[in-house]
Structures are given as C-alpha cells and as structure tokens.
N, CA, C and O atoms as CSV, one atom per row, in Angstrom:
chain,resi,resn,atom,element,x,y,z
A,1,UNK,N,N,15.919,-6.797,21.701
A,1,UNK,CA,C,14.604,-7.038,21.141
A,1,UNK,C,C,14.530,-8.483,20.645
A,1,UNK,O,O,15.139,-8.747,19.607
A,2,UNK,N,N,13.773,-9.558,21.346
A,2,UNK,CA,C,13.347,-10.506,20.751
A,2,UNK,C,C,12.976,-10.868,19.213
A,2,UNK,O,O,13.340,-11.781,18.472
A,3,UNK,N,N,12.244,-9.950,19.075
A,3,UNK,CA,C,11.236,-10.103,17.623
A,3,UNK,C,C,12.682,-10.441,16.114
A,3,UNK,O,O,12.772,-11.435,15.394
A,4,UNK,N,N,13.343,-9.507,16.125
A,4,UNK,CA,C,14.335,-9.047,15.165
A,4,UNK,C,C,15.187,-10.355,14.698
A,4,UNK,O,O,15.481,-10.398,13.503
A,5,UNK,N,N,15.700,-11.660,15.725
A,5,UNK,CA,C,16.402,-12.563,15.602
A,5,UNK,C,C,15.189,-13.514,15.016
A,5,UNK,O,O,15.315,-14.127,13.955
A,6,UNK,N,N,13.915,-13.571,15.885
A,6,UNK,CA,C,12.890,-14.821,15.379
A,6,UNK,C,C,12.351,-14.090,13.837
A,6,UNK,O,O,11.883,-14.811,12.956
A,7,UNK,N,N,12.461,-12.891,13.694
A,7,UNK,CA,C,11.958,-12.565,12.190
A,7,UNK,C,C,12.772,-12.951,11.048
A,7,UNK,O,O,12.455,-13.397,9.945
A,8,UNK,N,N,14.025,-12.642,11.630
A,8,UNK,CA,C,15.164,-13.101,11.108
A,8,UNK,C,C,15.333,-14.767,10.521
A,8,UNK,O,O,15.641,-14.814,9.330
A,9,UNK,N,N,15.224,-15.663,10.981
A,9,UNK,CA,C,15.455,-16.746,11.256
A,9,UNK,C,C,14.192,-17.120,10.037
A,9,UNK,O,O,14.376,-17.834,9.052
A,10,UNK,N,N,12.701,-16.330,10.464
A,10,UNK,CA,C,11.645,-16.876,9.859
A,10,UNK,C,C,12.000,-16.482,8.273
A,10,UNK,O,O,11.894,-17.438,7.505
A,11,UNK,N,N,12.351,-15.384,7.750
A,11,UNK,CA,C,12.379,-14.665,6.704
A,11,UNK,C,C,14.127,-15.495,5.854
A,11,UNK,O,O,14.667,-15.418,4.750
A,12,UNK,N,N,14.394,-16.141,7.036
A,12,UNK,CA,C,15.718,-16.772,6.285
A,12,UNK,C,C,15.631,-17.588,4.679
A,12,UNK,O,O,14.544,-17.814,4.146
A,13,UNK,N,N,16.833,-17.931,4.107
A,13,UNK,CA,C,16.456,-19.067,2.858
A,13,UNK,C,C,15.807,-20.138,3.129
A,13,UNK,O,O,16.346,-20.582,4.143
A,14,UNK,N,N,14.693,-21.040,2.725
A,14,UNK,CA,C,14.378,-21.984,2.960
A,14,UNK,C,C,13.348,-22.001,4.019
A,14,UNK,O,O,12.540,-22.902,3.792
A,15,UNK,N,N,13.176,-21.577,4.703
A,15,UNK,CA,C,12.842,-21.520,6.010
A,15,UNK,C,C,10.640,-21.410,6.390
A,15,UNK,O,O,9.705,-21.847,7.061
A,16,UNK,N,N,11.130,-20.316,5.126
A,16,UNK,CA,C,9.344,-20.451,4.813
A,16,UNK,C,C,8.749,-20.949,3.973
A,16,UNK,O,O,7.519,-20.994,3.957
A,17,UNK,N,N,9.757,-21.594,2.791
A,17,UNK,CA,C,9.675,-22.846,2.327
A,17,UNK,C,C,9.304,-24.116,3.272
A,17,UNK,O,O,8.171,-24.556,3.082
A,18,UNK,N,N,9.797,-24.529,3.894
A,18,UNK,CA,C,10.249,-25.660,5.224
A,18,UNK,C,C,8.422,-25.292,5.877
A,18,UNK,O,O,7.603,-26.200,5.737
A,19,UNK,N,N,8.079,-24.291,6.377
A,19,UNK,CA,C,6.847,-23.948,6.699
A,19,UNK,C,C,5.939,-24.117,6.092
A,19,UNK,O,O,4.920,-24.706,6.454
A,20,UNK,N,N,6.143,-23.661,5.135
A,20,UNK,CA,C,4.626,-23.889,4.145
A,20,UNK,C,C,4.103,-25.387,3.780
A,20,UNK,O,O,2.960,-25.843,3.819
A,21,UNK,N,N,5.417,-26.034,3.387
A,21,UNK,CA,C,5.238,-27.425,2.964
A,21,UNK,C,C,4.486,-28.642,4.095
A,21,UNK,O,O,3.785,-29.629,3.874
A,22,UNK,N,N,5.019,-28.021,5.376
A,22,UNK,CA,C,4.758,-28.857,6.747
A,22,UNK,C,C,3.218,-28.319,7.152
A,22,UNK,O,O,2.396,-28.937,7.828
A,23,UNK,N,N,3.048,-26.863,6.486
A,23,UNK,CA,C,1.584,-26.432,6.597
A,23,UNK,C,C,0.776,-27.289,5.763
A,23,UNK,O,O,-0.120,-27.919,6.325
A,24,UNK,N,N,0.974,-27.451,4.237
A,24,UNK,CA,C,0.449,-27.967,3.785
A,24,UNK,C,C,0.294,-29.777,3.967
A,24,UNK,O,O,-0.472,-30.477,3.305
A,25,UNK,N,N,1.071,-30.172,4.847
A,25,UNK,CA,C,0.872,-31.544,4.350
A,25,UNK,C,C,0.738,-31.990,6.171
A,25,UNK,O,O,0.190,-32.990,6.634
A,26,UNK,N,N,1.326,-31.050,6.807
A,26,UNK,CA,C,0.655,-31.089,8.186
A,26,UNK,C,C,2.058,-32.065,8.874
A,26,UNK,O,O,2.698,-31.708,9.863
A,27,UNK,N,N,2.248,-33.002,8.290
A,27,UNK,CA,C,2.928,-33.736,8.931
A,27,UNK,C,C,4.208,-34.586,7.941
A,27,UNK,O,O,3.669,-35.279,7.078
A,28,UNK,N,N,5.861,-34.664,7.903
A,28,UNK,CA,C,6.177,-34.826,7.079
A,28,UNK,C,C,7.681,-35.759,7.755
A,28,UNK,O,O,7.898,-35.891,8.960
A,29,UNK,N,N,8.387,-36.199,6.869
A,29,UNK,CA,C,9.307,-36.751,7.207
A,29,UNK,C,C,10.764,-36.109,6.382
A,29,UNK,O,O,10.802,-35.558,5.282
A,30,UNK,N,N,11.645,-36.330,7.115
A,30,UNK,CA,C,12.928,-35.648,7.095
A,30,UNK,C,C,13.115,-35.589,5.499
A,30,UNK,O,O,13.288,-34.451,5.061
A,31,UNK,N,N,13.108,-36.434,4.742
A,31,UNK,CA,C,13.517,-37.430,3.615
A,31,UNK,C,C,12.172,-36.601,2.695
A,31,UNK,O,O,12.394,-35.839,1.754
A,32,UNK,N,N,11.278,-36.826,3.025
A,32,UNK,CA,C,9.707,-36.144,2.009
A,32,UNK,C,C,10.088,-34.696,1.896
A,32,UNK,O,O,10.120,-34.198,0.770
A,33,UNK,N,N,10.429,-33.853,3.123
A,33,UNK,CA,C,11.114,-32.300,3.203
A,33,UNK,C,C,12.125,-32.196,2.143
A,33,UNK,O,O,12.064,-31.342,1.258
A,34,UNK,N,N,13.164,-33.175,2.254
A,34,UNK,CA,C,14.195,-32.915,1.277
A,34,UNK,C,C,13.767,-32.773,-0.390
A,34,UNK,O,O,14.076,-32.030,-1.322
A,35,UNK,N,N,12.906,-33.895,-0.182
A,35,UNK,CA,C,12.779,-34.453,-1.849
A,35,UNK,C,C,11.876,-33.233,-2.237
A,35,UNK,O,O,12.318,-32.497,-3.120
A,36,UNK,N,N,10.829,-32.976,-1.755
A,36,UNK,CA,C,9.939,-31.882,-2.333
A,36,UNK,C,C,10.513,-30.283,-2.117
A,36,UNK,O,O,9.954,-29.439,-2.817
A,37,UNK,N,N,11.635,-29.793,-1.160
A,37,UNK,CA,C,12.296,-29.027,-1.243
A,37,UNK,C,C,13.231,-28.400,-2.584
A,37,UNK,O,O,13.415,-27.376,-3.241
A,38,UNK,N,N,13.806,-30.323,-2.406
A,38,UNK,CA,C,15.375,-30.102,-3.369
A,38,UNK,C,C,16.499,-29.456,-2.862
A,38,UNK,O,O,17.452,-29.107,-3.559
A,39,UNK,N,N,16.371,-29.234,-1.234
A,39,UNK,CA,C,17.383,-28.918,-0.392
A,39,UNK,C,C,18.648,-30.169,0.037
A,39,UNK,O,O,18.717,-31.389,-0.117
A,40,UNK,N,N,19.291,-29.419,0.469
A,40,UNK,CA,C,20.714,-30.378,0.722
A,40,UNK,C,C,20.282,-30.376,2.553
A,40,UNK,O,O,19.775,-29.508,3.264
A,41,UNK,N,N,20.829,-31.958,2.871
A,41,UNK,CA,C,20.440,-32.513,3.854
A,41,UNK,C,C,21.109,-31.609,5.260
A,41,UNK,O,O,20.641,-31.296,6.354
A,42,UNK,N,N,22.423,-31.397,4.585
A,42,UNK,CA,C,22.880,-30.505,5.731
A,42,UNK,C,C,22.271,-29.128,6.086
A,42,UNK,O,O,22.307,-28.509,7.149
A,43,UNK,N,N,21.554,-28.745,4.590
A,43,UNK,CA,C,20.768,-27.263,4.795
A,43,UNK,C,C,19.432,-27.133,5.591
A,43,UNK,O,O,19.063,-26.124,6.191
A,44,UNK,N,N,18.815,-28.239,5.505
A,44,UNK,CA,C,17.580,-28.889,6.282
A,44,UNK,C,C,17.890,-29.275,7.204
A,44,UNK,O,O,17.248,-28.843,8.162
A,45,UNK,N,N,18.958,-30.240,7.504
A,45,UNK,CA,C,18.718,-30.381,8.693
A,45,UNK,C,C,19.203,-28.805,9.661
A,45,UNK,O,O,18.737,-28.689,10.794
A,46,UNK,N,N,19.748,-28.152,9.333
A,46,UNK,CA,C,20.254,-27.133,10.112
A,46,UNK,C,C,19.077,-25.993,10.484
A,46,UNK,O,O,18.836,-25.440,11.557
A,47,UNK,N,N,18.577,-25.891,9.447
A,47,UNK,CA,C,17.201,-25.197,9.668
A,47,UNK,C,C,15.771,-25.500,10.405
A,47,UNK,O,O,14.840,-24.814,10.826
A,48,UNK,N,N,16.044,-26.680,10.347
A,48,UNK,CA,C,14.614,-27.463,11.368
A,48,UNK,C,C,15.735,-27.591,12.426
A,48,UNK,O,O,15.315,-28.461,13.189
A,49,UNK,N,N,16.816,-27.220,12.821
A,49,UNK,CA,C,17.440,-27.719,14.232
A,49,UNK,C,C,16.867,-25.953,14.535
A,49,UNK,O,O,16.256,-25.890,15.602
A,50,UNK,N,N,16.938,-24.990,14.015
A,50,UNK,CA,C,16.733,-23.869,14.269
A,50,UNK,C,C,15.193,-23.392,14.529
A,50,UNK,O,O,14.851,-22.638,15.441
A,51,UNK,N,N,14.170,-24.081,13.373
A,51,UNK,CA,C,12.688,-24.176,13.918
A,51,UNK,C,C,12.406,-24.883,15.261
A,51,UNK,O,O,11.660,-24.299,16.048
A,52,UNK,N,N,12.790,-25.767,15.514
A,52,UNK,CA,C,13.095,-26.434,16.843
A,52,UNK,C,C,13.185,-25.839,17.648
A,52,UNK,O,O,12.210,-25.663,18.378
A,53,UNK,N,N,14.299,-25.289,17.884
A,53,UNK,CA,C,14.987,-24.108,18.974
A,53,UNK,C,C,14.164,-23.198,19.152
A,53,UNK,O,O,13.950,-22.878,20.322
A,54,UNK,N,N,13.247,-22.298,17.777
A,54,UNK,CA,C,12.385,-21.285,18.072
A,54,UNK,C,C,10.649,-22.056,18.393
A,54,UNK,O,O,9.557,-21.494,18.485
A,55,UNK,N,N,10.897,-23.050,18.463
A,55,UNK,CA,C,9.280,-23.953,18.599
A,55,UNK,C,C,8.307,-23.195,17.717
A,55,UNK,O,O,7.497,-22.338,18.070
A,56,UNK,N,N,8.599,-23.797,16.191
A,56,UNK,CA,C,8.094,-23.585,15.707
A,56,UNK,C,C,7.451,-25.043,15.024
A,56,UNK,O,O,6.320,-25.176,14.555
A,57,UNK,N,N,8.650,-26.201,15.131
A,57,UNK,CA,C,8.760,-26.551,14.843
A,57,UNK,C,C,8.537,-28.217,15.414
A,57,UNK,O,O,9.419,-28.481,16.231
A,58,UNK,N,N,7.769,-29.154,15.226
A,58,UNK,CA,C,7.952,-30.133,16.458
A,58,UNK,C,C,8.947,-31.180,15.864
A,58,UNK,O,O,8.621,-31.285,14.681
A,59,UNK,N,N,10.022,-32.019,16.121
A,59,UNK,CA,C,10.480,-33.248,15.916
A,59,UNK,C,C,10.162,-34.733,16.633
A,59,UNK,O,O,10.221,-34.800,17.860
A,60,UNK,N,N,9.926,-35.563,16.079
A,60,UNK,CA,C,9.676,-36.552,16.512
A,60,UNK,C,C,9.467,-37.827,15.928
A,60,UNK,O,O,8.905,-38.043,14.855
A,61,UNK,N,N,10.058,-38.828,16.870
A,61,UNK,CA,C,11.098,-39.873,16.232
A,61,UNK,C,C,10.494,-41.068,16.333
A,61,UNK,O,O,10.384,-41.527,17.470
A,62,UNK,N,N,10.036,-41.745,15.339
A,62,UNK,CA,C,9.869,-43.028,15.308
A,62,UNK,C,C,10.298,-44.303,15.544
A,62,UNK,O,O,10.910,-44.651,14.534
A,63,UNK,N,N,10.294,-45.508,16.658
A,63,UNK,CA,C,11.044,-46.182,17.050
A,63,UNK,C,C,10.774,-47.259,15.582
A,63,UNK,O,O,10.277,-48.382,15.664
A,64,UNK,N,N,11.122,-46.761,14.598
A,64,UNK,CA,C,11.387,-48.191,13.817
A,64,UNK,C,C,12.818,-48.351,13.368
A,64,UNK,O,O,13.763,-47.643,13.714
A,65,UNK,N,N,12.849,-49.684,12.308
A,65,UNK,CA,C,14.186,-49.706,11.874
A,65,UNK,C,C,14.590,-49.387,10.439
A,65,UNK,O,O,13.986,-50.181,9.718
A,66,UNK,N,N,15.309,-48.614,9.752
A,66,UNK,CA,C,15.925,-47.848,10.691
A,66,UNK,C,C,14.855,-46.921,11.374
A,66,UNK,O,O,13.660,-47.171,11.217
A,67,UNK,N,N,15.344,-45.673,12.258
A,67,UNK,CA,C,14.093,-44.655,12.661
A,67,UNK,C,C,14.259,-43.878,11.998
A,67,UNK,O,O,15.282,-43.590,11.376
A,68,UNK,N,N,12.769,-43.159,12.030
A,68,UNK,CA,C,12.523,-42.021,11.018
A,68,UNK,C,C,12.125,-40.669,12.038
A,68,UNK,O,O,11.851,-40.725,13.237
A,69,UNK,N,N,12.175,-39.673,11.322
A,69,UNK,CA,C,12.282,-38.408,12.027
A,69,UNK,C,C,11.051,-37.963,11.510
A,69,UNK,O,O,11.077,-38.164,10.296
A,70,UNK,N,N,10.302,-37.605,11.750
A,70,UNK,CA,C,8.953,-36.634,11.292
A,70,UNK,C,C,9.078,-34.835,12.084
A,70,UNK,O,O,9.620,-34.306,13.054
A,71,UNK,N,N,8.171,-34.435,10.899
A,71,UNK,CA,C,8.277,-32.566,11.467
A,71,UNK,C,C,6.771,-32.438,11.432
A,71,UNK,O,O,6.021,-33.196,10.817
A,72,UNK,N,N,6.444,-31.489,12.095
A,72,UNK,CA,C,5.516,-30.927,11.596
A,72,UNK,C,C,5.459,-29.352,12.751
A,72,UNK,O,O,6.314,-29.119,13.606
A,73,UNK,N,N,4.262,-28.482,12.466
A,73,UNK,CA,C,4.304,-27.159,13.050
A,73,UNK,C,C,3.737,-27.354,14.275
A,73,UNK,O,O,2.868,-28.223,14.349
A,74,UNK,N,N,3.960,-26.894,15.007
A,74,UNK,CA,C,3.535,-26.420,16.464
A,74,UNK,C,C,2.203,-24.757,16.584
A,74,UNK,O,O,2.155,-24.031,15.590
A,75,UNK,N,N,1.806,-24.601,17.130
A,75,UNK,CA,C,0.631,-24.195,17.126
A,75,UNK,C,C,1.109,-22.268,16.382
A,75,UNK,O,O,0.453,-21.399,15.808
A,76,UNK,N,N,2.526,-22.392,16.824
A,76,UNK,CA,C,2.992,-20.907,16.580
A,76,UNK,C,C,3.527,-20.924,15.066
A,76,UNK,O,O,3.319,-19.889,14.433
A,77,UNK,N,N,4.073,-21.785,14.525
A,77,UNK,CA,C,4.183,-22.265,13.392
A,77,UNK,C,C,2.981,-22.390,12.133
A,77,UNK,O,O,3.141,-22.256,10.920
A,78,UNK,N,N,1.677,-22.711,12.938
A,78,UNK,CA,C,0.712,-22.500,12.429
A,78,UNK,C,C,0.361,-21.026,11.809
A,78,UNK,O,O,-0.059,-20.698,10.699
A,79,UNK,N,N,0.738,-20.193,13.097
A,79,UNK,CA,C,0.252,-18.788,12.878
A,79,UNK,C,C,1.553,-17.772,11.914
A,79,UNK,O,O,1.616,-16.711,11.293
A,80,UNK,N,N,2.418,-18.899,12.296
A,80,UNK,CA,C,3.404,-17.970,10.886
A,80,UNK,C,C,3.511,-18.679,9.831
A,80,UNK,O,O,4.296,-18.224,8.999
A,81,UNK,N,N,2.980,-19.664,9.566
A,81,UNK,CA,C,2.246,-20.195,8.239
A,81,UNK,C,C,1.076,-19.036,7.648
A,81,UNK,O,O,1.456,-18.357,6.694
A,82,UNK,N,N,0.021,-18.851,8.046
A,82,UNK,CA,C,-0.643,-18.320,7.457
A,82,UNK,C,C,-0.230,-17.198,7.582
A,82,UNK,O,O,-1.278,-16.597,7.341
A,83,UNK,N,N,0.607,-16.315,7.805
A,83,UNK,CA,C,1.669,-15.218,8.052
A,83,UNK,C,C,2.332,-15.270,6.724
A,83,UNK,O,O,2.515,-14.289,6.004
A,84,UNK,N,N,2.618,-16.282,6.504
A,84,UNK,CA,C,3.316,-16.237,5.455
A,84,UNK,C,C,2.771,-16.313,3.675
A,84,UNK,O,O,2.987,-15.793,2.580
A,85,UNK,N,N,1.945,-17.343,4.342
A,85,UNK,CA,C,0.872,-17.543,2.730
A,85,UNK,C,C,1.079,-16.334,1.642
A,85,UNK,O,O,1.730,-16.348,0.597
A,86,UNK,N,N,0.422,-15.438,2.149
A,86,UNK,CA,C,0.218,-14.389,1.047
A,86,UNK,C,C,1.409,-14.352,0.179
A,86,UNK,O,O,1.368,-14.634,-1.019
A,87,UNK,N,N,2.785,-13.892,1.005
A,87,UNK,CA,C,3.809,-13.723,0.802
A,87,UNK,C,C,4.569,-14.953,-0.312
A,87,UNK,O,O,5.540,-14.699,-1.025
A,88,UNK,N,N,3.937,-16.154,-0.251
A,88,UNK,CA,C,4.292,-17.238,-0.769
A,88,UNK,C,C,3.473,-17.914,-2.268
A,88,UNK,O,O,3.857,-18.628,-3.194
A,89,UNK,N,N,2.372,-17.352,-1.962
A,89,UNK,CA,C,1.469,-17.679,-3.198
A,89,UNK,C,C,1.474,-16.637,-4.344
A,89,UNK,O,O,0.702,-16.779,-5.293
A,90,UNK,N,N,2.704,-15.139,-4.241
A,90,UNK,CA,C,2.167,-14.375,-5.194
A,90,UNK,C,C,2.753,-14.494,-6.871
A,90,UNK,O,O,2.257,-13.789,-7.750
C-alpha cells in the first residue's frame, strides 16, 4: 500500500511543521526554515531530502555566491497543507 509510507513520512516530527511554514510564506530558504523552525540542520536537511523524494516538496538553487537553496510546496504539498491546517492551528 502506497498511502501508509507517504502518511507516514507526512505525520513524521517536523515535517508538518516544514509544510506549514513553506505554506505560509510560500517560498523560503534553507537558513529562514531553520531559524523559524529551531531545527538542527542535519534534521532539515534530511526531511526536505524526503519531501523531495515524495514531491511534495520543490528545491531550487540559486546561482549566487555563495548559492542558496530555496523550498517551497509543489501543488500536492499545497493540498496537504491545507490537510493539515486544522490539525496545526488547534
């Protein structure tokens, strides 16, 4: 069963944290995730390597110097954002 691993993953620590924030601000950078999280870099980054994987998640890289990484949701990400809201605002 598909569903059970991506529910999994969504319902993980952090994870709908990581969602909501990228819902709310739409578009964010590696470094802005951390700071307004208060997550550890290795915990973030491991978890957006995992939103990624389930495309939830988009990455994408800025050619400056140094480069910067930006996130934001992908259209399915959207819909488990507001999936999640309720669950997050109570």
């Amino acid at each position: 069963n598909k569903i059970t691993p991506a529910l999994s993953t969504v319902l993980s620590k952090w994870v709908p944290q990581i969602i909501y924030s990228l819902y709310l601000r739409k578009t964010m950078s590696f470094n802005e995730l951390k700071r307004t999280l208060n997550v550890s870099s290795r915990v973030l980054s491991d978890k957006l390597k995992i939103l990624e994987d389930y495309k939830i998640v988009i990455r994408t890289v800025k050619p400056e110097k140094p480069p910067r990484v930006y996130y934001q949701l992908t259209d399915i990400g959207e819909h488990i954002a507001l999936a999640l809201i309720p669950l997050l605002i109570v």
